[in-house]
FITOR-664751 format. One record per atom (N, C-alpha, C): residue in three letters; x, y, z. Coordinates in steps of 0.1 Angstrom, whole numbers, plus 5000, padded with zeros to 4 digits. Layout:
FITOR-664751
ALAXYZ;...
This chain:
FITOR-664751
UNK581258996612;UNK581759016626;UNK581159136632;UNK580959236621;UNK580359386634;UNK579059336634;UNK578159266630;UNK576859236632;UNK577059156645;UNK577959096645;UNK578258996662;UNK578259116670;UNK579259196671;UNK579659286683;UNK577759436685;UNK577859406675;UNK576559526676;UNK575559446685;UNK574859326681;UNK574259196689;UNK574359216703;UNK576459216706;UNK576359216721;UNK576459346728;UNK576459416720;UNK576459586725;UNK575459596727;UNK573959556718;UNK572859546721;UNK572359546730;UNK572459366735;UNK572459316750;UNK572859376759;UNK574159386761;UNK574959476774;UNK574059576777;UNK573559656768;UNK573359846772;UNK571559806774;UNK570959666772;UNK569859646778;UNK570059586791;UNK570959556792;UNK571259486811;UNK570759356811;UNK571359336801;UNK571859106800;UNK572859046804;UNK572959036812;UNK574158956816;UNK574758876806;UNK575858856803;UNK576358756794;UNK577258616800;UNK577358646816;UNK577758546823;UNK577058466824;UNK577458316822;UNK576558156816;UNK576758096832;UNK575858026834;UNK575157966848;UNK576857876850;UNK577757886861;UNK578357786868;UNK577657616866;UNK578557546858;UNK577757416857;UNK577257326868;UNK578457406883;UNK577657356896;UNK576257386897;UNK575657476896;UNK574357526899;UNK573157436888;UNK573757366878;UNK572857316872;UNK572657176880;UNK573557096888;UNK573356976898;UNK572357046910;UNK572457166910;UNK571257166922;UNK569957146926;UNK569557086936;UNK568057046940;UNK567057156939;UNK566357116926;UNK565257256925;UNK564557316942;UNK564557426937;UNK563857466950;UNK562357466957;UNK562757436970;UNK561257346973;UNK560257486976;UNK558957416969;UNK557557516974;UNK557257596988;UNK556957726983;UNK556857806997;UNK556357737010;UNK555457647008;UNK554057607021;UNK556057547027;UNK556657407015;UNK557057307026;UNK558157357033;UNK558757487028;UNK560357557033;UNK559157657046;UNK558457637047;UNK557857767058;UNK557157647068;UNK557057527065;UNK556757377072;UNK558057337081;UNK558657317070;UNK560157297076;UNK560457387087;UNK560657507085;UNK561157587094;UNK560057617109;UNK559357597104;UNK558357627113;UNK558557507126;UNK558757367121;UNK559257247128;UNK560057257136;UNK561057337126;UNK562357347137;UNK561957427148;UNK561457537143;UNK561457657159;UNK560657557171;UNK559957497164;UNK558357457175;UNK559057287179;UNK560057227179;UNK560757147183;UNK561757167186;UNK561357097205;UNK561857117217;UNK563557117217;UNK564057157224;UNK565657087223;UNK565956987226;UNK567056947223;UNK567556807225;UNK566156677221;UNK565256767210;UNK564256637208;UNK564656577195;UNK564156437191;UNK565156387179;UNK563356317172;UNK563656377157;UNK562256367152;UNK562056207144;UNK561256167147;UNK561755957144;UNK560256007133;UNK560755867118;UNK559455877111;UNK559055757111;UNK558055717111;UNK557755537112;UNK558455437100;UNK558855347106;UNK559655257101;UNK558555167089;UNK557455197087;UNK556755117074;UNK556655187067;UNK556955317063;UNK556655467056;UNK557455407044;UNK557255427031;UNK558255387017;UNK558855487021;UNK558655627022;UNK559955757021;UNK559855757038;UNK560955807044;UNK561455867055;UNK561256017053;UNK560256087059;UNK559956227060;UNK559856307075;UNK560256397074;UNK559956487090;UNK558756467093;UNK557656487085;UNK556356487089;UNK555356387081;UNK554456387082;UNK553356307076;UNK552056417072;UNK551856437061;UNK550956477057;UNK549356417054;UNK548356437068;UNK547156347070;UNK545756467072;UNK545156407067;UNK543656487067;UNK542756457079;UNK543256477088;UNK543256427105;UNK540856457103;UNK540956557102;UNK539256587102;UNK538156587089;UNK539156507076;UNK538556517066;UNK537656647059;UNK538256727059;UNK537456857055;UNK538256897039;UNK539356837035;UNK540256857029;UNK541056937026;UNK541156937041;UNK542857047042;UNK544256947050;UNK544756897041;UNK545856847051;UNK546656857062;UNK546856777077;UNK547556867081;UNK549356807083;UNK549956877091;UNK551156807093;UNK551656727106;UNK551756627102;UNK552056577112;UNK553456517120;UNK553956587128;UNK555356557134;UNK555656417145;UNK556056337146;UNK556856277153;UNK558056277162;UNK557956297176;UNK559756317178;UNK559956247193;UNK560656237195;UNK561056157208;UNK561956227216;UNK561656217231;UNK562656327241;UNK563156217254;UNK564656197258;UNK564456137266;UNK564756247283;UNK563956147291;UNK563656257308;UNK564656127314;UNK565556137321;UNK565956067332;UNK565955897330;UNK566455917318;UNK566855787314;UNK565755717305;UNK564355767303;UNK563455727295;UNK563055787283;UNK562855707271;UNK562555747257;UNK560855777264;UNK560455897257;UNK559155927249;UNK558655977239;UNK557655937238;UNK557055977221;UNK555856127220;UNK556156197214;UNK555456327213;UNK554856317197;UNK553756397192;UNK553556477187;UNK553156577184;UNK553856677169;UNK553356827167;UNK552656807155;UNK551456927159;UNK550256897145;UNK550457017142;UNK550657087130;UNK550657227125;UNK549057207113;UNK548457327114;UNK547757357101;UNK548057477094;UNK547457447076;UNK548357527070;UNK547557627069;UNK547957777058;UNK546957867061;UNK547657917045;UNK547257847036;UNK548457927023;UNK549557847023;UNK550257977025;UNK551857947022;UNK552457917037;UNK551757937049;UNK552357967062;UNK551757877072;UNK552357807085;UNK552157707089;UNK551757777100;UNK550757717112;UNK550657707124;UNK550457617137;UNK551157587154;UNK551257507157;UNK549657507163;UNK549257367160;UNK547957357167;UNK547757257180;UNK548757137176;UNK548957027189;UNK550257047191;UNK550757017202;UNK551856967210;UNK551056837220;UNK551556697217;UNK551256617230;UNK551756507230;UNK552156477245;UNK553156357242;UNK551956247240;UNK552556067237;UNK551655987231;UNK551955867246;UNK552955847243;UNK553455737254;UNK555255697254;UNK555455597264;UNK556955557264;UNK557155477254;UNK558655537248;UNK558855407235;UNK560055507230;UNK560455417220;UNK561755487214;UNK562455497198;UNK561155437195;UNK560555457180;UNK559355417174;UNK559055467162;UNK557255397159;UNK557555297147;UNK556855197150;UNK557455097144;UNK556055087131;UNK554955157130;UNK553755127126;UNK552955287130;UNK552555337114;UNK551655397114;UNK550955357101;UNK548955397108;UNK548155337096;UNK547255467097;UNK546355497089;UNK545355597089;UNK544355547089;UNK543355547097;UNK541755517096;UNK540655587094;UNK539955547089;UNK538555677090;UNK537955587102;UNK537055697110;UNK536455657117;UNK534855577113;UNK533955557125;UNK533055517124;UNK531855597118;UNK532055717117;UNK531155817115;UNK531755907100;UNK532655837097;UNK533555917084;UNK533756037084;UNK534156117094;UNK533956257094;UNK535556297096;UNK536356177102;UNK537856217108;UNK538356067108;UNK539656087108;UNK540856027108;UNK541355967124;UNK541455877126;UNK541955817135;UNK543455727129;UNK544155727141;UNK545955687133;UNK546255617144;UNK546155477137;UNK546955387146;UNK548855357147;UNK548955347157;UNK550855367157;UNK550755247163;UNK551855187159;UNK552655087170;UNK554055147176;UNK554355117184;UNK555055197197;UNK556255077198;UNK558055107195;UNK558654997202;UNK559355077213;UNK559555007222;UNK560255017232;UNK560554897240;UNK562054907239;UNK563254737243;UNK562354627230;UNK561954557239;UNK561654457232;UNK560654367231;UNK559354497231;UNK558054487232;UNK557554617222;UNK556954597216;UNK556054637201;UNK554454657211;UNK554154777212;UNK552754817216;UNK551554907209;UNK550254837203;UNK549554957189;UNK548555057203;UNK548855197201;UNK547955287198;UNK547155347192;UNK545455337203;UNK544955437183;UNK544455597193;UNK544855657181;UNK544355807188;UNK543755887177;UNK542355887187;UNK541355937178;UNK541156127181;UNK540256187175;UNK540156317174;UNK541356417177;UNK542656397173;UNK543656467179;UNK543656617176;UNK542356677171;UNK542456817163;UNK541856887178;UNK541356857184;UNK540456857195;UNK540756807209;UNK540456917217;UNK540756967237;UNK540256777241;UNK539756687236;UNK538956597239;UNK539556507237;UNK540756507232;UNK541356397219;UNK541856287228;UNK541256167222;UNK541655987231;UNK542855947225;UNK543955887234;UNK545155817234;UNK544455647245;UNK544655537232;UNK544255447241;UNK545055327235;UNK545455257246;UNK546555157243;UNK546055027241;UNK546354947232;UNK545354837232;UNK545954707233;UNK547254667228;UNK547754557228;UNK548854577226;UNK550154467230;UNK551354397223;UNK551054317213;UNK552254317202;UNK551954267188;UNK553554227184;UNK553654147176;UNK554854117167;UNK554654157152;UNK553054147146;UNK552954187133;UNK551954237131;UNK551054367126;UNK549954397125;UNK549554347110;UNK548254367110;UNK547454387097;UNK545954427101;UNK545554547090;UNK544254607091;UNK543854597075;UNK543054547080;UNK541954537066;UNK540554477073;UNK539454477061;UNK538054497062;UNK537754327063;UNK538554217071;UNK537954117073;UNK536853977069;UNK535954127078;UNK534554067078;UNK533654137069;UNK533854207058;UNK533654297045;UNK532454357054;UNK532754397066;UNK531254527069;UNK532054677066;UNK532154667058;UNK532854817056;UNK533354937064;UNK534354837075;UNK535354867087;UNK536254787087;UNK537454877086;UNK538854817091;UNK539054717103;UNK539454637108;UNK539554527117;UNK540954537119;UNK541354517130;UNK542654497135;UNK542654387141;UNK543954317132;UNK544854177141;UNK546054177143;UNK546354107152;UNK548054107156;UNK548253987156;UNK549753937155;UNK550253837157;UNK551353847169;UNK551053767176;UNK551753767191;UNK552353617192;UNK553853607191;UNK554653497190;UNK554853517207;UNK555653347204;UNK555253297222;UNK554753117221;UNK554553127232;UNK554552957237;UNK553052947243;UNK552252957234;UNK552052927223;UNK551553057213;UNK551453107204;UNK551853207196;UNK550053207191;UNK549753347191;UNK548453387191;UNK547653467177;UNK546953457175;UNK546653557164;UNK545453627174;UNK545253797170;UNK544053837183;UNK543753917169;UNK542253927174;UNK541453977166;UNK540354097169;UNK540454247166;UNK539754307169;UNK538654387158;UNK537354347158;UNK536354317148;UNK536354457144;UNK536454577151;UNK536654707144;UNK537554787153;UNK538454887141;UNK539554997150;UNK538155067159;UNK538055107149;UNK536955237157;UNK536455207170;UNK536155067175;UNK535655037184;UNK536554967193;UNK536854837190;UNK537454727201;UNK537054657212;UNK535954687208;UNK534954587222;UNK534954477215;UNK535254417207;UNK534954267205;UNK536154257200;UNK536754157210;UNK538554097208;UNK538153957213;UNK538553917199;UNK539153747201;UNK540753747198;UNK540953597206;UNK541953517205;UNK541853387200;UNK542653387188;UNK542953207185;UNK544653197184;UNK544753087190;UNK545552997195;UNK546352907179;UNK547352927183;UNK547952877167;UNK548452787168;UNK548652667155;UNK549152547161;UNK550652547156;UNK551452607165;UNK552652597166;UNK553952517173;UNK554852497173;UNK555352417180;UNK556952487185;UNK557552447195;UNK559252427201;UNK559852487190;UNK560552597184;UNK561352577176;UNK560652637157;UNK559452647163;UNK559252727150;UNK559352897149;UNK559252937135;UNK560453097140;UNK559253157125;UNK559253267127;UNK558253367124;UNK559453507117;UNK560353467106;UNK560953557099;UNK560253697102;UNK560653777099;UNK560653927097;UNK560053927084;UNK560253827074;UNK560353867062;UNK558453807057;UNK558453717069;UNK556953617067;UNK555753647063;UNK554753577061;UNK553353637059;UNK552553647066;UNK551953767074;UNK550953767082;UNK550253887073;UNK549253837065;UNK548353937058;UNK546953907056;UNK546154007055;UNK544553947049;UNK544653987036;UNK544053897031;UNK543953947016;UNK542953797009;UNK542353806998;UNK541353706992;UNK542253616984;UNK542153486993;UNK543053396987;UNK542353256984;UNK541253256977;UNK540753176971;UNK540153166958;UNK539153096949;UNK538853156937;UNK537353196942;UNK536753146952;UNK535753246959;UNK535753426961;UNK537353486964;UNK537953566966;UNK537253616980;UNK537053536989;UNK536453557004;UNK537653597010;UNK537953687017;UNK539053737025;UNK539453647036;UNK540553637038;UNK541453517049;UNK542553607057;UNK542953547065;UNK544453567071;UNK545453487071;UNK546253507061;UNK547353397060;UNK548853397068;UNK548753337079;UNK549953337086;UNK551153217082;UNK552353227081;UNK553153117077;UNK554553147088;UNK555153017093;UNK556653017097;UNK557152917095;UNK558752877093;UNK558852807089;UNK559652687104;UNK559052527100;UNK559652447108;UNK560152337098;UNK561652297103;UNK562752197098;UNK562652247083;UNK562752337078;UNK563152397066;UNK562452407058;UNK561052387062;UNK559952417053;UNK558952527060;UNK558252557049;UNK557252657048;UNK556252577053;UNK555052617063;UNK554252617067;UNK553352717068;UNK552152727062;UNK551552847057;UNK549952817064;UNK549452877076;UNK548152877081;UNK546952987077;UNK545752927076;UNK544752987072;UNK543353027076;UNK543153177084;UNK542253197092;UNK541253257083;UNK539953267086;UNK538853257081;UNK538153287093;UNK536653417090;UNK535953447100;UNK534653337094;UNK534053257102;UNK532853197108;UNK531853197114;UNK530953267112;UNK530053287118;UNK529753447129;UNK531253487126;UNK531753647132;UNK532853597140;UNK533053417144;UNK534253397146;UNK535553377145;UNK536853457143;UNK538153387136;UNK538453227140;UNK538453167129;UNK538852997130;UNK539352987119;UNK540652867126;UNK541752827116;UNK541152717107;UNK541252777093;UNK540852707081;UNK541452547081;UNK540852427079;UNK541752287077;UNK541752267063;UNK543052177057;UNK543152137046;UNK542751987050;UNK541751947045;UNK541551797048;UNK541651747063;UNK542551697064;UNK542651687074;UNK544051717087;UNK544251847075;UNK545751897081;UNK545352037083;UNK545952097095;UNK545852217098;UNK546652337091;UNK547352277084;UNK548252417076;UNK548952327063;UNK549252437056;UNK549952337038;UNK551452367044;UNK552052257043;UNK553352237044;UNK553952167032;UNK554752307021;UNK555352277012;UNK556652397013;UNK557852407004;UNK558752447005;UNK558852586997;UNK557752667002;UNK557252826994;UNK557952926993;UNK557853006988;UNK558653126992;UNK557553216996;UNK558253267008;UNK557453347017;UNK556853497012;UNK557253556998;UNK556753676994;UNK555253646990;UNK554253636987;UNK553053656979;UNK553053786974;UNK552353756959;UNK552253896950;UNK550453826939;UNK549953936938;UNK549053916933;UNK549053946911;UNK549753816911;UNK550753806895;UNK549453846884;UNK548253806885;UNK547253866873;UNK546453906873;UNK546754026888;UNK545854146889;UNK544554096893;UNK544053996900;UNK542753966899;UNK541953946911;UNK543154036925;UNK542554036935;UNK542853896939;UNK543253806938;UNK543553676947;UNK545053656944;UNK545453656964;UNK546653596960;UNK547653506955;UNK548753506950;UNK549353406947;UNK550453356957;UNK550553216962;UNK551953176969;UNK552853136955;UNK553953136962;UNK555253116951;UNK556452996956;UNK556652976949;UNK558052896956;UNK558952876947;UNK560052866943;UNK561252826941;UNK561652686935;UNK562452706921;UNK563052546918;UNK563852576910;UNK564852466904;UNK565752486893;UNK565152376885;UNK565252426872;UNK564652356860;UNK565452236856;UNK565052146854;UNK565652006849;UNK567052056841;UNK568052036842;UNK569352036833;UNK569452186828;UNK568952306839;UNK569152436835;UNK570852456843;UNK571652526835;UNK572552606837;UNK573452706836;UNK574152756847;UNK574552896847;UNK575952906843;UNK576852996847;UNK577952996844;UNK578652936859;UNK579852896853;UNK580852846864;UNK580952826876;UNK580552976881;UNK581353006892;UNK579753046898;UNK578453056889;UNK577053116895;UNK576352996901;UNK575253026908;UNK574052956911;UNK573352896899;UNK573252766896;UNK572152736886;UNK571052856886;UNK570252856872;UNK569052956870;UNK568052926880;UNK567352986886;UNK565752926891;UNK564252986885;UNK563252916886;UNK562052986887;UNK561352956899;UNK560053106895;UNK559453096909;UNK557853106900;UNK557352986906;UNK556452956904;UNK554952976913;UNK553853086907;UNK552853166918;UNK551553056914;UNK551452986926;UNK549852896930;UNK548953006935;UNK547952926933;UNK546553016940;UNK545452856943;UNK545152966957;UNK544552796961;UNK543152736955;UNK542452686952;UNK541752646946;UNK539952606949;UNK540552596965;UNK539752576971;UNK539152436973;UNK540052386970;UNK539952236975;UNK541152186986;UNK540552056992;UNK541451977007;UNK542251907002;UNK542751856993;UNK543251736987;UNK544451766990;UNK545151706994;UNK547151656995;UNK547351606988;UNK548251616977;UNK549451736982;UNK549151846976;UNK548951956980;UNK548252106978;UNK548852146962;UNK550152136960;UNK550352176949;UNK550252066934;UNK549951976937;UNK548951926926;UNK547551916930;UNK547051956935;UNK545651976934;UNK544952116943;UNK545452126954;UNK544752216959;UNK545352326955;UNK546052326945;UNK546352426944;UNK546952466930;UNK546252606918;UNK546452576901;UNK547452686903;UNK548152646892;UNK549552716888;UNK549152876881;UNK549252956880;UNK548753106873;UNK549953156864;UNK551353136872;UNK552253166863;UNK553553176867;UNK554753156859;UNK556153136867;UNK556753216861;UNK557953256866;UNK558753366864;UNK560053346866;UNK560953366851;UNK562453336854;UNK562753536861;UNK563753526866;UNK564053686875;UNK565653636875;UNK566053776865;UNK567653756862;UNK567953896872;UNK568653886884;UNK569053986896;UNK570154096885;UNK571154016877;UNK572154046874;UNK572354106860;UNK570754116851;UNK570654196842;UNK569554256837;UNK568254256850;UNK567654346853;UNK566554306847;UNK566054156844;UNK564654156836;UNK564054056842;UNK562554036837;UNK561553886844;UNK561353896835;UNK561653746828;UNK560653636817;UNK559753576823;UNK558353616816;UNK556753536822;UNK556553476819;UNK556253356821;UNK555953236816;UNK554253186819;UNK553453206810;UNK551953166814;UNK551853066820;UNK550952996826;UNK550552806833;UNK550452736819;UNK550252806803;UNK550052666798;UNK551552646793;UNK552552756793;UNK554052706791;UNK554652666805;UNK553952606816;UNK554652536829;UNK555352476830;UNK556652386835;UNK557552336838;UNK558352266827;UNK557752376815;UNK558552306800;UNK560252346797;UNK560652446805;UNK562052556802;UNK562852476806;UNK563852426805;UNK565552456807;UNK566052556806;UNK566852646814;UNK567252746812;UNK569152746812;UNK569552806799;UNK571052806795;UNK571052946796;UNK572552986808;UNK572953106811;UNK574353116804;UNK574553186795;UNK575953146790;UNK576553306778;UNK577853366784;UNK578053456779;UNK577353556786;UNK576853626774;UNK575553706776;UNK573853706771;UNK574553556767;UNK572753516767;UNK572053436776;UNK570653456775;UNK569953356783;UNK568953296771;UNK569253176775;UNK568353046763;UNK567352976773;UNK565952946766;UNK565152876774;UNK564952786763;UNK564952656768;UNK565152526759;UNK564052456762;UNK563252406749;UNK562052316756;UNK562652176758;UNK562452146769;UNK562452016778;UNK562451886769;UNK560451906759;UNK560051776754;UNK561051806736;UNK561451906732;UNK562051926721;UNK563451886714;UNK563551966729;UNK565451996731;UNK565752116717;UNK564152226715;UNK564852286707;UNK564852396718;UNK565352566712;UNK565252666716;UNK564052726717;UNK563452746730;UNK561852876726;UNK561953016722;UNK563352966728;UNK563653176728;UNK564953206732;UNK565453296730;UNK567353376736;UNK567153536732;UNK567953556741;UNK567853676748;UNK569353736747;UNK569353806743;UNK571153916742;UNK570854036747;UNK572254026762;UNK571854146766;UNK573254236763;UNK573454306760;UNK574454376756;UNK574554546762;UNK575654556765;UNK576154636774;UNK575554816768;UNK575254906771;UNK574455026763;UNK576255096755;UNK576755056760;UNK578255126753;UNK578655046741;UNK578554936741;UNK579154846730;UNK577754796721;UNK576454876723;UNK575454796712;UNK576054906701;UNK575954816690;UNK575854836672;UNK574054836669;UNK573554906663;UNK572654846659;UNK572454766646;UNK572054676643;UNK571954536635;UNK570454496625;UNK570754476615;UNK569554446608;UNK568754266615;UNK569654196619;UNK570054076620;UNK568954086636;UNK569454166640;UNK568954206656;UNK568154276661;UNK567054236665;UNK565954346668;UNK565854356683;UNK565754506687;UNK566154556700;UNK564654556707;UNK564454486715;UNK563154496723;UNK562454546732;UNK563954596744;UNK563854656753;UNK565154756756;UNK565154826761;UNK566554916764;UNK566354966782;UNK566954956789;UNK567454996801;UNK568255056801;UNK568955126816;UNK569555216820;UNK571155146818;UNK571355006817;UNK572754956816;UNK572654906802;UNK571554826797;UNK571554706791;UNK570654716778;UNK571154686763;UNK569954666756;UNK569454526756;UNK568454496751;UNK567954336748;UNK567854306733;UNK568254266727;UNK567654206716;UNK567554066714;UNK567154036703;UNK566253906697;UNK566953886681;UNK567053766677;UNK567453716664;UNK566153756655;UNK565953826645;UNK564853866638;UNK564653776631;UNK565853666631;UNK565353546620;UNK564453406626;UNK564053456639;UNK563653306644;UNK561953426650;UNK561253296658;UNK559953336660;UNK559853316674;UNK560553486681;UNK560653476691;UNK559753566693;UNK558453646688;UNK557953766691;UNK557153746704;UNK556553606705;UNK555353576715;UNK556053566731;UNK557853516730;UNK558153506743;UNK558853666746;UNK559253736732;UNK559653876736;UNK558753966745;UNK557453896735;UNK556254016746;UNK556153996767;UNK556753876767;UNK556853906781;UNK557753926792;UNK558953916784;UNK560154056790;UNK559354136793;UNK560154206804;UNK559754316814;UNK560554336822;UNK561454436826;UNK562054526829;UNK562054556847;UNK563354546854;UNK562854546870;UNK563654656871;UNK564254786865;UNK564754886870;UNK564554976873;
């Protein structure tokens, strides 16, 4: 015991505090780096009153500013957003600070145009790769308008308005190693426009979509470019749906022209898809997907039968009906919302599963067998035991998984994977 007190006598008469951190103070938000607390502040002073600072609505994070290498020299700068209304009208301003260290300075102040949020920011390099040009789309009421504004570091800097849009996409088209801009412009009759480079815009087409009365263009829909063949030639795949199916159209440049791709002798694949595409085996060509419930698959009582979603890739052939021929299966995917995992299923195990939801397991049953391929126990992280009997495969934030060690489930274990 006097070896304890001598210890703290020690301490004390060296000037140690012996008072232990408040456990509040250990929930606190580390503290942020000099540059962005001297960014921050610096925003506030240099933004106007009564101005309200809007971040573009496609950004994954919501931030005060945007951090962009406006002149490519590689120094980032900052870039502010804010909107002020005058006598009844929204407008759109920006503040550009550059850094210098730890300390910020204002370099732009300028407004952009009328609107009352940005619905669309993209970053481009220019034509000369030396600087950044940033295209925005602009809403205001109930019209979507893209600006691009080039040189903004600079007494010279262009603000130029170019079009109304419902959906953008920028990508390299016509693979000359320049971004292209297209819009989709809904309407009677509903447009795709095409402009062969940001940087420039002197060459805008229009094609004309074959739409009809009553067809509707989700929020959630596909208007993208991306290489959707086994050629992997870049397209623009627009889809909406009419009387409850998926209709999915396919533009292709020609000759430097955009024209709508034919399937045979149909202008678009009309099958019952789901509207996400995801690129399932990494190989640069997309996949479409769609939805089904497995022959005599079942859930619990009161749930939805199980489903899979099954990713096509087109093949590049005209033949109807697209998804037996024009189109090969790459791979299907059970997706359990309610315990956090995707079972993969390759194309050569294809439409063989029954799926049994019951308790806490999920059983996938072969179809031609009627035996088991595989089961899955998800068990709650508070009540697992661990088990010789039971081999644990995966662990998550709620849930363990395991597998019967006595059966030969290792080949379907390996493609569990985890959505948390």
């Amino acid at each position: 015991m006097k070896y304890l007190v001598i210890i703290i006598s020690t301490l004390y008469l060296a000037g140690c505090g012996l008072t232990l951190p408040h456990p509040a103070t250990l929930l606190e938000h580390p503290a942020l780096p000099k540059w962005e607390t001297a960014l921050k502040e610096k925003i506030d002073r240099d933004l106007p009153k009564q101005a309200e600072i809007i971040a573009p609505r496609n950004q994954s994070v919501s931030r005060l500013y945007e951090l962009i290498d406006l002149n490519q020299d590689g120094h980032e700068e900052a870039v502010t957003f804010y909107r002020k209304e005058v006598d009844g009208t929204f407008q759109i301003h920006l503040l550009i600070h550059v850094r210098n260290k730890d300390s910020w300075s204002l370099k732009v102040r300028r407004p952009i145009a009328e609107g009352k949020a940005i619905d669309q920011l993209h970053v481009v390099s220019d034509q000369t790769k030396t600087s950044n040009q940033l295209v925005i789309g602009i809403e205001d009421l109930n019209t979507n308008t893209v600006y691009v504004l080039k040189d903004l570091l600079r007494s010279s800097a262009k603000i130029r308005k170019v079009d109304t849009y419902d959906r953008v996409a920028i990508a390299d088209l016509n693979q000359d190693q320049k971004q292209d801009l297209l819009l989709l412009k809904k309407g009677r009759p509903a447009q795709v426009v095409y402009y062969k480079d940001v940087s420039d815009l002197s060459v805008r087409q229009t094609t004309t979509l074959t739409t009809k009365d009553g067809d509707l263009f989700a929020d959630h829909d596909l208007f993208e470019v991306d290489a959707v063949d086994v050629s992997k030639t870049n397209g623009l795949l627009v889809s909406f749906t009419r009387d409850a199916t998926m209709h999915v159209l396919l533009l292709r440049l020609e000759q430097g022209k955009l024209m709508q791709h034919t399937f045979g002798d149909q202008l678009e694949i009309v099958e019952p898809m789901y509207t996400y595409p995801k690129d399932v085996d990494q190989d640069s060509v997309i996949e479409f997907a769609h939805q089904y419930t497995p022959k005599g698959s079942r859930g619990r009582s009161d749930e939805e039968k199980p489903r899979i979603t099954a990713y096509y890739t087109w093949n590049g052939l005209d033949v109807a009906p697209f998804l037996e021929s024009g189109f090969e299966l790459r791979e299907e995917q059970y997706i359990d919302l309610e315990y956090n995992f995707v079972m993969r299923f390759p194309a050569r195990w294809a439409t063989r599963e029954t799926i049994e939801k019951k308790d806490n397991r999920v059983r996938f049953i072969n179809q031609e067998t009627n035996e088991i391929d595989f089961e899955l126990e998800v068990i709650p992280k508070s009540q697992y035991i661990a088990n010789q009997q039971k081999k644990r495969i995966k662990e998550g934030v709620d849930y363990v998984y395991v597998i019967d060690t006595t059966k030969s489930y290792e080949e379907y274990a390996a493609n569990v994977t985890l959505v948390e």
